[in-house]
C-alpha positions in Angstrom: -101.5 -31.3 -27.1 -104.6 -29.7 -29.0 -102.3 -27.5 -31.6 -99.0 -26.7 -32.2 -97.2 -24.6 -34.8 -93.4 -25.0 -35.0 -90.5 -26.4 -32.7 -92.2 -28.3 -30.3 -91.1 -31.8 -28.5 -91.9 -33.4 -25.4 -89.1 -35.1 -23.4 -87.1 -34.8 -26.4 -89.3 -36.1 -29.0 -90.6 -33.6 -31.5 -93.9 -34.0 -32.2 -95.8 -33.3 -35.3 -99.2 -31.9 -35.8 -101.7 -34.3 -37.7 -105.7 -33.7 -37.8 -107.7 -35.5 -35.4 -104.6 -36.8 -33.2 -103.4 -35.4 -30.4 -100.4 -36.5 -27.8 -101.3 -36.7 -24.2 -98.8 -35.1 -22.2 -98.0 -38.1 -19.4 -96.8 -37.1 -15.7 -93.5 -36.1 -15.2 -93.1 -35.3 -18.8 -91.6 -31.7 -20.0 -93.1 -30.1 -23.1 -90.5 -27.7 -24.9 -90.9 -24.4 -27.6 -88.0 -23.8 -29.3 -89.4 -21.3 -32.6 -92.9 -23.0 -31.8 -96.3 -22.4 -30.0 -98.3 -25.3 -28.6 -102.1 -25.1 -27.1 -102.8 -27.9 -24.5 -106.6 -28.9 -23.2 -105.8 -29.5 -19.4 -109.7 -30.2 -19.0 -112.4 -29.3 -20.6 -112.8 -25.8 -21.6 -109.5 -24.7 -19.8 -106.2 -24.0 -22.3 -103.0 -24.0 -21.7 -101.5 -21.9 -24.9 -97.5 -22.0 -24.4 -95.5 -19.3 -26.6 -91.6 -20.0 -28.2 -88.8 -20.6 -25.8 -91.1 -21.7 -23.2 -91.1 -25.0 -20.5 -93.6 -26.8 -18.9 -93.4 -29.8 -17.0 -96.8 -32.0 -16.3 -97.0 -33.0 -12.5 -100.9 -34.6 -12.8 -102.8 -35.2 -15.9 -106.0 -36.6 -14.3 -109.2 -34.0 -15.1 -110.1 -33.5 -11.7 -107.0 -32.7 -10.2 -104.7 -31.2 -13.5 -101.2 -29.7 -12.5 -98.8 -28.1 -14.6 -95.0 -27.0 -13.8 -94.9 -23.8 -15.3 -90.6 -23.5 -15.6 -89.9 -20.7 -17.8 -91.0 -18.6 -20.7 -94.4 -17.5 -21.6 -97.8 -19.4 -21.1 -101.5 -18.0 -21.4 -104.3 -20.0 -19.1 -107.5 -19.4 -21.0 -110.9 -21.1 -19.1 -114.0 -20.7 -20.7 -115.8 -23.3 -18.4 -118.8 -21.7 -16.5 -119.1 -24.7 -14.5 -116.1 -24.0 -13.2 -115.6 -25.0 -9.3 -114.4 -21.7 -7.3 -114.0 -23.9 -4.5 -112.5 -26.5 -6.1 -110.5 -25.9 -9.0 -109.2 -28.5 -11.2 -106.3 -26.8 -12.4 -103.3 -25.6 -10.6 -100.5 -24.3 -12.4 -97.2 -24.1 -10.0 -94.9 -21.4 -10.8 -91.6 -22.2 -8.3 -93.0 -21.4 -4.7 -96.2 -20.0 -6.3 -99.6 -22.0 -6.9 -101.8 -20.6 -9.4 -105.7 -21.0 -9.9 -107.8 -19.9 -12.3 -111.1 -19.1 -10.2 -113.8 -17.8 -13.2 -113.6 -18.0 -16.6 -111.4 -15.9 -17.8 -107.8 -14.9 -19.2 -104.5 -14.7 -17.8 -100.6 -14.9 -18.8 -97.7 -16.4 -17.0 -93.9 -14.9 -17.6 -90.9 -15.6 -15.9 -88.7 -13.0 -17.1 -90.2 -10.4 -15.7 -91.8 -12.8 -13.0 -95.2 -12.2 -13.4 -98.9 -12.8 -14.2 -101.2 -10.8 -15.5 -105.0 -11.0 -15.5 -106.7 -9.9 -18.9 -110.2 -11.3 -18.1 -111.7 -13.2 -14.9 -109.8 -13.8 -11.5 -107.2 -16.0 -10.3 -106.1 -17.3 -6.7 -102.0 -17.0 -6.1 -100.9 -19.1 -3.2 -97.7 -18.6 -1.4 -96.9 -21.0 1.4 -99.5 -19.0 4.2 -100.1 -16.0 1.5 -103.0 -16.2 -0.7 -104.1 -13.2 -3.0 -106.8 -13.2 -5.1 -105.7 -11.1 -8.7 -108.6 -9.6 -10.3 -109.2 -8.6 -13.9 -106.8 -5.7 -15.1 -104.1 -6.6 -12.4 -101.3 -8.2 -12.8 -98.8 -9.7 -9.6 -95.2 -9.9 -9.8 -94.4 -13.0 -8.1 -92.7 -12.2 -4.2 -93.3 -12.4 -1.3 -95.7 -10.0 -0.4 -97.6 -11.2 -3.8 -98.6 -7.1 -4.6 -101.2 -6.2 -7.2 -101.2 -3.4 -9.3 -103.3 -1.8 -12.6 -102.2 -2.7 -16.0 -103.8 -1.9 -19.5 -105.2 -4.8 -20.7 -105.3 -3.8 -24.1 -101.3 -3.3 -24.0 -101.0 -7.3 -25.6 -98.0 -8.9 -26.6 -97.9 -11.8 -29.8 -98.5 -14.7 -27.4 -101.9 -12.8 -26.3 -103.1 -12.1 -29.6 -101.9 -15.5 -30.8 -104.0 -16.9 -28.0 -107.3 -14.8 -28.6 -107.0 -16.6 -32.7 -107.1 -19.7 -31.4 -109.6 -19.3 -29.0 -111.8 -17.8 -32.0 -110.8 -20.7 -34.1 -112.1 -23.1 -31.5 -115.9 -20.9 -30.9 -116.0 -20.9 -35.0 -115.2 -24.9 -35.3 -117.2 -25.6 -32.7 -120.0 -23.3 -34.2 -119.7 -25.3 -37.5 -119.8 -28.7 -35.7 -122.8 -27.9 -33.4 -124.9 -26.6 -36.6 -123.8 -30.1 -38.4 -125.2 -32.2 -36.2 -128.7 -30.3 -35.8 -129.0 -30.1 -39.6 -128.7 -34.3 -39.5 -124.6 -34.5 -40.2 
């Protein structure tokens, strides 16, 4: 867990933000939002920024091969990793039958009330058993069987979105900041 703000435990156990520490989510174990909002690195440069009320449950936690139970609520996956693998992703995030993958770097938001995802920026790959669809930018897919894609207006946000986009631009700034450190000597 990178951040958190709020209600937020794991298996129970709430857990409290301190700088420089952060709680590895292990297998099997189910990270809760009550009034809280937690941001999780599943590897590098891909975020997992879950809003309040939401569940998530971690099925694998090695980098290579990162899968996360998406059970209900709100979650935004956020990659900014141009090495990405297209063929190969590392992370899969499983929605009940569905199996999410985030194929470029890019932007998109899980709900299941309504059942959904939406793509802000980049692509993603939804499989369903022997359907496969890939959802582009500006789409979203409501999860069924037939897995169809339509237009939304990606600049229609919710709180989770625009919660998401401050962290990310807390991240770029700190990471700005820590990059000029260390070519100015520390």
């Amino acid at each position: 867990v990178h951040y958190l703000e709020g209600s937020v435990t794991v298996d129970g156990q709430a857990l409290e933000s301190k700088v420089g520490k952060f709680t590895e989510i292990k297998e099997n174990s189910v990270l809760r939002t009550a009034q809280g909002r937690a941001e999780i690195l599943l590897t590098p440069g891909v975020y997992l920024r879950v809003g309040e009320n939401t569940e998530i449950k971690m099925l694998d936690n090695r980098l290579l091969s990162t899968r996360v139970e998406f059970l209900s609520g709100t979650a935004i996956v956020e990659s900014d990793d141009p090495e990405m693998s297209v063929k190969d992703p590392a992370v899969t995030i499983v929605y009940k039958d569905y199996q999410v993958q985030p194929l470029k770097f890019g932007i998109f938001e899980i709900s299941s009330d309504p059942s959904q995802m939406k793509v802000y920026k980049g692509q993603a790959n939804v499989v369903a058993g022997t359907v496969r669809s890939t959802i582009h930018e500006g789409h979203d897919v409501v999860f069924s069987a037939a897995l169809l894609t339509e237009k939304f207006d990606t600049k229609q946000v919710d709180d989770l979105y625009l919660w998401a986009r401050d962290r990310s631009g807390s991240l770029s700034a700190a990471n700005l900041a820590s990059a000029r450190s260390l070519s100015q000597g520390g």
